[in-house]
N, C-alpha and C positions, 0 to 999 in steps of 0.2 A: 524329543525336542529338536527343531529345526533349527539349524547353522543358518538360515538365510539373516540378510540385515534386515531390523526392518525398518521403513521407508517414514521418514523426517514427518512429524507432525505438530502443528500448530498450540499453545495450550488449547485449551477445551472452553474457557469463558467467552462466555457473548452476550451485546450489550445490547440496548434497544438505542433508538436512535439521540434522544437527548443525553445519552450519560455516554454513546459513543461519539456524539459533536463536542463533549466537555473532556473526551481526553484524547482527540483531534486539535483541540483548541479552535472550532469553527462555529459561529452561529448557526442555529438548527433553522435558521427563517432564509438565509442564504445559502444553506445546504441544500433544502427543497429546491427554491429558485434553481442552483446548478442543476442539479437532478431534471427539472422539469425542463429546460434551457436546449433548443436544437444544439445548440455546440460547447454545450456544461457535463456535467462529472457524469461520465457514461457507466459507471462500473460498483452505483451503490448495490444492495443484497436487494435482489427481486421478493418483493413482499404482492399484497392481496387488499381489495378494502378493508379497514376493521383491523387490521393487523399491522402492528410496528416493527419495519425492518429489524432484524439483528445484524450485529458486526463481528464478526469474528478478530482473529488477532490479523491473520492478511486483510482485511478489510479496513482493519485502523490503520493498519501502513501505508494504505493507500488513502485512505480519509487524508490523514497526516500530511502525506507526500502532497497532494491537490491543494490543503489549505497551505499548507507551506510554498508551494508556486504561484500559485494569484496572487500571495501576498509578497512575492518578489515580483510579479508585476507580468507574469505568462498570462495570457489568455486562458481562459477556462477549458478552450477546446485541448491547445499545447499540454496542460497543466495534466487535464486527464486521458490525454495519449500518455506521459509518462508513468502516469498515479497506474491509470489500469493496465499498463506494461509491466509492470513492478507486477502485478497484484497478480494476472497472470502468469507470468513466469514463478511467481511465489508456488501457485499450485502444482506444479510439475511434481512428477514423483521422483525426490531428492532422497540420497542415504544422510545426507550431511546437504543442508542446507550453503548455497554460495555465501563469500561473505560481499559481492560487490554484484550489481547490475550495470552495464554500462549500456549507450544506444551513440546512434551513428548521431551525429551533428550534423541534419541534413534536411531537406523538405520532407520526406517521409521518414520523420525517425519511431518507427515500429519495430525496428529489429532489436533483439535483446541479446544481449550475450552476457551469462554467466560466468563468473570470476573470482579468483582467489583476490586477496587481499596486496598480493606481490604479483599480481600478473601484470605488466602492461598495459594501457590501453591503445586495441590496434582495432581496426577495421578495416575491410579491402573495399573501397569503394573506386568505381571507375577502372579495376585493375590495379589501382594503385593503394598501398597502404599508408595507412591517414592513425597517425598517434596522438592529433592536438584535435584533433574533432569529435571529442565523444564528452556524453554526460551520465553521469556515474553516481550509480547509489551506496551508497554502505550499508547493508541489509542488518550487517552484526550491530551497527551504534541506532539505525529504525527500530530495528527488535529488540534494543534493551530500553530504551524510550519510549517505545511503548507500551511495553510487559510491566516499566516500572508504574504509567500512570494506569494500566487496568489493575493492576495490583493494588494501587491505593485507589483506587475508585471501588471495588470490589472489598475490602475491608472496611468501608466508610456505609456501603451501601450493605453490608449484612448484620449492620447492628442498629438498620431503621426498620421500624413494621409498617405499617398502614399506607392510609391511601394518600394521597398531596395534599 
């Protein structure tokens, strides 16, 4: 048996695109549009004709995060530089998953920096360090709000059979 840790992983359910827009809380007809949009949600799961995206658990947190930002009134473009900031930095190989993402408050906010829950928010921009300019995810309160509604979408949906 190996001492090593091993490395943080996501639950295992995944969802097709309409029951992953109903626990996003996003219409699946304005998901497309972003999806298909030069400057809309860049970071849905690469699918094939014939075949329906699945979402995974980092997938809905960025679903989530995008519909949660247009609906505060970000651009779609802004919305999914944050959403697919998150969603990348999600993937990284973690022992213990962060519980904050934070990014600089700046024209190119692409940098990520991972975070405890008591750290600070610091950036060194310009040489200079900057504590009031950053925007900040809580990964621990995304990841139980979301695990709660694929949990209950996942019980609702393995006690129907047949087709629509």
């Amino acid at each position: 048996m190996s001492n090593q840790l091993k490395s943080f992983q996501p639950i295992a359910l995944r969802f097709r695109t309409k029951l992953a827009c109903e626990i996003a809380g996003i219409d699946p007809l304005r998901l497309n549009e972003a999806i298909a949009a030069k400057d809309g949600y860049k970071c849905a799961p690469v699918t094939r004709p014939g075949r329906a995206r699945e979402y995974g658990e980092f997938d809905l947190i960025a679903l989530f995060l995008f519909r949660f930002l247009t609906t505060l009134g970000y651009s779609q473009s802004l919305a999914s530089t944050y959403a697919c900031g998150v969603l990348e930095a999600l993937t990284h190989d973690y022992h213990e998953l962060p519980e904050r993402f934070d990014f600089p408050l700046n024209p190119f906010p692409d940098e990520v920096v991972a975070c405890t829950a008591d750290e600070p928010t610091t950036f060194v921009h310009s040489e200079n360090f900057v504590s009031y300019a950053t925007v900040g995810f809580n990964i621990t309160l995304l990841r139980k709000e979301i695990q709660t509604r694929m949990q209950a979408i996942a019980e609702r949906e393995s006690t129907v059979f047949g087709d629509e």
